[in-house]
C-alpha positions as CSV (number, residue, x, y, z in Angstrom):
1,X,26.1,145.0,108.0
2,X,23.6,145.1,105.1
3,X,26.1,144.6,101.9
4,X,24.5,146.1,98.6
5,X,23.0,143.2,96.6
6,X,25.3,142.9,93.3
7,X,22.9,141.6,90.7
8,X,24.6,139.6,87.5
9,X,23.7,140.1,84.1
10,X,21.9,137.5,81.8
11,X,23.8,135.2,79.5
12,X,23.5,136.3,76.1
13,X,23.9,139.3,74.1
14,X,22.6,142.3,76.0
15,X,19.2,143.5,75.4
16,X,18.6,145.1,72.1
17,X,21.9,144.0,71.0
18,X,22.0,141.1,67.7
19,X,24.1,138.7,67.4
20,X,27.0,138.9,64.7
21,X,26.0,138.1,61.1
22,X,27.7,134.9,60.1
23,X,29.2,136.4,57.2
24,X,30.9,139.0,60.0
25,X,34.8,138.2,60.4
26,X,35.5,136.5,63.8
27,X,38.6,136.2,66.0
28,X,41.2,133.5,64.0
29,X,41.6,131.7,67.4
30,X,37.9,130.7,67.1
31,X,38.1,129.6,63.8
32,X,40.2,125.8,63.2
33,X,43.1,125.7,61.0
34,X,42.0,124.9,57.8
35,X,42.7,120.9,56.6
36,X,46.0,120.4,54.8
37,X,45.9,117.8,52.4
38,X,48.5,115.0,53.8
39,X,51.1,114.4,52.1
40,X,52.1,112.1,49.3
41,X,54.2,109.3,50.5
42,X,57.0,108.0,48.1
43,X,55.6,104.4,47.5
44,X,58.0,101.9,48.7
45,X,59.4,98.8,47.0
46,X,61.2,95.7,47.8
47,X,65.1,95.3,46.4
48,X,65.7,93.9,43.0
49,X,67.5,90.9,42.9
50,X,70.1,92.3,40.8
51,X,70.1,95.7,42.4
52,X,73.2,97.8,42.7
53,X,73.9,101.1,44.0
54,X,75.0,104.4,41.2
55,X,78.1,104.6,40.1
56,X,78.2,108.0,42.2
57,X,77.2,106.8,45.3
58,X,79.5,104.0,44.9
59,X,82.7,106.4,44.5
60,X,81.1,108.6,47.0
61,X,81.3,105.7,49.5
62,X,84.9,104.8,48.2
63,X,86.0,108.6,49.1
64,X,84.0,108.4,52.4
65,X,84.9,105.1,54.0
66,X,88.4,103.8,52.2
67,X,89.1,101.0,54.2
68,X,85.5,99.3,53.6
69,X,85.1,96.4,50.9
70,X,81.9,97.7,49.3
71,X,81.9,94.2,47.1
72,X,81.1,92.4,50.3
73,X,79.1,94.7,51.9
74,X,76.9,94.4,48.4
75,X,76.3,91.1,48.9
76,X,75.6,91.6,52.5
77,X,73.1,94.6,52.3
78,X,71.2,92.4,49.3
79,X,71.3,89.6,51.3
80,X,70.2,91.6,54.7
81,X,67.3,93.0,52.2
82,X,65.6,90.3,50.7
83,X,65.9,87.7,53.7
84,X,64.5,90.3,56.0
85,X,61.6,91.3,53.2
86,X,62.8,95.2,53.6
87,X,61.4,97.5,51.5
88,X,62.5,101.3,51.2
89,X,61.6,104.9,48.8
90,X,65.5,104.7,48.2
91,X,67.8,101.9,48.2
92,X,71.0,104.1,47.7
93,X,70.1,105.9,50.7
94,X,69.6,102.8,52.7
95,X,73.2,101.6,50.9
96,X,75.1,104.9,52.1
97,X,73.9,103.9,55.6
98,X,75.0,100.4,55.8
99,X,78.4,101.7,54.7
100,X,78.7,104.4,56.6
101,X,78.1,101.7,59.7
102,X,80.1,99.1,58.7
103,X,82.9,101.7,58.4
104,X,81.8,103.1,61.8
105,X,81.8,99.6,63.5
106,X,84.8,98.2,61.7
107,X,87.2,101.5,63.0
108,X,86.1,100.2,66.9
109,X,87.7,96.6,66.0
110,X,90.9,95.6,67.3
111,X,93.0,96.7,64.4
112,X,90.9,98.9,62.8
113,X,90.5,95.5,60.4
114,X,87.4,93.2,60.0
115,X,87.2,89.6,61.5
116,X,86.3,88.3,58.5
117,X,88.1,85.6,58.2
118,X,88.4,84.2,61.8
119,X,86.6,81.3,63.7
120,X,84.1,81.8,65.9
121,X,86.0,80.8,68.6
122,X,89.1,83.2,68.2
123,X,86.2,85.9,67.9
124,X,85.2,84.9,71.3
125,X,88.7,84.6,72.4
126,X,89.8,88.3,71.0
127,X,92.6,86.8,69.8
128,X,93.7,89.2,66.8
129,X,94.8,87.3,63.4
130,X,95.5,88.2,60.0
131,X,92.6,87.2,57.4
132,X,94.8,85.8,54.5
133,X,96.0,83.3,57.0
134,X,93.2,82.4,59.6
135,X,94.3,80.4,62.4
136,X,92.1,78.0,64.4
137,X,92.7,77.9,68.6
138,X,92.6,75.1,70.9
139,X,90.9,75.1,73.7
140,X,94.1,75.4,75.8
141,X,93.9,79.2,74.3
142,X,90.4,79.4,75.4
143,X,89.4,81.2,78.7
144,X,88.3,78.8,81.3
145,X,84.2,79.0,81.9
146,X,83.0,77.5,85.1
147,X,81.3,74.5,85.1
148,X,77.5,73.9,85.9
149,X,78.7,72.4,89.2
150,X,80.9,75.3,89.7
151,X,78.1,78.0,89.4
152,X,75.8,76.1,91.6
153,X,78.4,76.2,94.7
């Protein structure tokens, strides 16, 4: 059972043989991607005080989302803004958005109409009311919520 002796070859180029001149063109998978320069980000900048979106995007919103008071929303998005320090590349863009969401959230109301106008407890309460004549509820129209002693039992 003598097996024949396999014997390996050296590392390295084979004998006689030179190794590739540098300037010789070498597989592209040994070679790294070349560095792309990163790209330019748009700076960004905190809202003017007196900021207001373009008269396009304005009647672009108004043709998009009808049943949204873009007045209030204004004053809502500046306010949002500057009290949270925002900053943003486009502030019309940012605008579109808030829109676009309030007119989202605002169709999944009761109603379809916005609670502005309603105390927090009729919020709670779900009780729908108009907005041009708010009414406040007593706590008879309140659900009952157990007392301390009651969860403890």
């Amino acid at each position: 059972m003598n097996r024949p002796r396999t014997v390996q070859a050296p590392c390295g180029p084979p004998a006689g043989d030179t190794p590739a001149a540098p300037d010789a063109p070498t597989p592209a998978s040994a070679n790294p991607a070349p560095a792309r320069k990163p790209k330019r980000k748009k700076p960004r900048h905190s809202m003017p005080e007196d900021w207001a979106p373009r008269p396009d995007v304005r009647d672009q919103m108004a043709d998009e989302c009808p049943g949204v008071d873009q007045d209030a929303e204004l004053r809502s998005f500046r306010d949002w803004a500057m009290a949270e320090g925002k900053t943003s590349t486009d502030w019309n863009l940012n605008y579109r958005r808030w829109i676009r969401n309030e007119a989202k959230w605002n169709r999944n109301r009761p109603g379809g109409d916005t609670r502005r106008g309603m105390t927090p407890a009729e919020c709670l309460a779900g009780i729908p009311t108009s907005t041009d004549t708010p009414r406040r509820v007593t706590s008879t129209q309140l659900p009952a919520f157990p007392t301390d002693m009651e969860i403890l039992r």
